[in-house]
N, C-alpha and C positions, 0 to 999 in steps of 0.2 A: 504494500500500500504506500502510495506518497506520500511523504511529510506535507504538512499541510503549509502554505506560503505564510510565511512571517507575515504578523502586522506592522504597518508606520510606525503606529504610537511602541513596540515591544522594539524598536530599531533607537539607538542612541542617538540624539543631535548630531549635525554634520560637526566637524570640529572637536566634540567632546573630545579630552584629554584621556590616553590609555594611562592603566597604571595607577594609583593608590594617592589618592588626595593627602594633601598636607593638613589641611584647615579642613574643620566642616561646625559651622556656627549658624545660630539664629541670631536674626536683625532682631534686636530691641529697641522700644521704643524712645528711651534715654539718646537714640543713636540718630532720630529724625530729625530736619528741616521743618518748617513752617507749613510746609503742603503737604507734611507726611509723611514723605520718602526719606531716605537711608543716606544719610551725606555722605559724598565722594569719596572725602578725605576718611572717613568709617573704614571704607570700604580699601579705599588705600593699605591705612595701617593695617586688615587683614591681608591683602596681598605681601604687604613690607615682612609681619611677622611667619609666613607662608617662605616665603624665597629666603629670608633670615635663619629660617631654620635647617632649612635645605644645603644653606651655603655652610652654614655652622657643621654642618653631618660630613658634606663633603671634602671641608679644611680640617677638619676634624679640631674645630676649634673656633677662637674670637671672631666675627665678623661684622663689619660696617657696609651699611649700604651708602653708596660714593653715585649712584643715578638712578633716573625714573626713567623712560625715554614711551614713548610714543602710544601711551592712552587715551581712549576715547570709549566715553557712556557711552553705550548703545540698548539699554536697558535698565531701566527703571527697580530698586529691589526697595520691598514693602516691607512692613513692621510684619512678622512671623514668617516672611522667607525663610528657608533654610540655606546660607550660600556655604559653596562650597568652593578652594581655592587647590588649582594644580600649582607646581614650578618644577618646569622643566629645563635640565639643564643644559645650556644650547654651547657656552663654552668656557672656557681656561686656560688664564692666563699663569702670569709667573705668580703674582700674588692677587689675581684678579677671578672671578667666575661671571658669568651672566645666566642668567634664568628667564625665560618666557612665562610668564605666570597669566594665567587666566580665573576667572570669576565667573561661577557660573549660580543661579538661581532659582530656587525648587517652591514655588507657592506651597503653603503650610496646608493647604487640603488637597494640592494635586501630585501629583510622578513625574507630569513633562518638566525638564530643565530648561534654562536659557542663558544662553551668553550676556554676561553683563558688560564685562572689559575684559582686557588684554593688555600686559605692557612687556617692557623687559626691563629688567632688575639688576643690575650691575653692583657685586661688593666686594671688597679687598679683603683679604686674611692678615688680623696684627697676632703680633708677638704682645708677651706678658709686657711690653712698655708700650703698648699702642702704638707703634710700628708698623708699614706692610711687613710682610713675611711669606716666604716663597710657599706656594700649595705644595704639598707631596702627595703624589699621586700612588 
């Protein structure tokens, strides 16, 4: 007998990230703007500590985020979203890594997700004096 054809909705977003979320939190209200929604900069510092922890795993040690580069809302997240935050790491330098981290947003009574943002995340490895310090791979 045939397997029956997958549905849409049981198919993941185009884009969703493979692999094991860093972050996965719910928007609180403490966390809104004036028209309700989840401010940016929220939604930032979960990305920041998402890629921070990533880079901390991979240097196996202190890390500072040193840039933001090229973000854009495309998706509104509401007070009981559950977001969830990838970081993927795209590369490494001598004392440098970069991560692709994206955002994505799960409405508190439904299953579909949705892309919130995307950026990349740039941050250097210090030494116990807060210093770069070379990654070892």
């Amino acid at each position: 007998m045939a397997e029956p054809a997958a549905d849409s909705a049981d198919l993941p977003p185009p884009g969703l990230p493979a692999g094991e979320p860093v972050i996965r939190t719910i928007a609180m209200p403490a966390d809104t703007n004036s028209a309700g929604d989840i401010f940016g900069g929220w939604l930032m510092s979960q990305m920041d500590l998402a890629a921070g922890s990533a880079a901390a795993r991979h240097a196996r040690g202190r890390c500072v985020t040193v840039a933001v580069e090229a973000m854009q809302f495309v998706e509104p997240v509401k007070v009981g979203d559950e977001v969830t935050v990838w970081a993927d790491l795209t590369s490494v330098g001598r004392t440098s890594m970069t991560f692709h981290v994206s955002a994505w947003r799960r409405p508190r009574t439904g299953t579909a997700v949705f892309k919130v943002t995307d950026g990349m995340f740039t941050f250097v490895a210090l030494d116990e004096a807060g210093r770069p310090r070379p990654i070892q791979e």
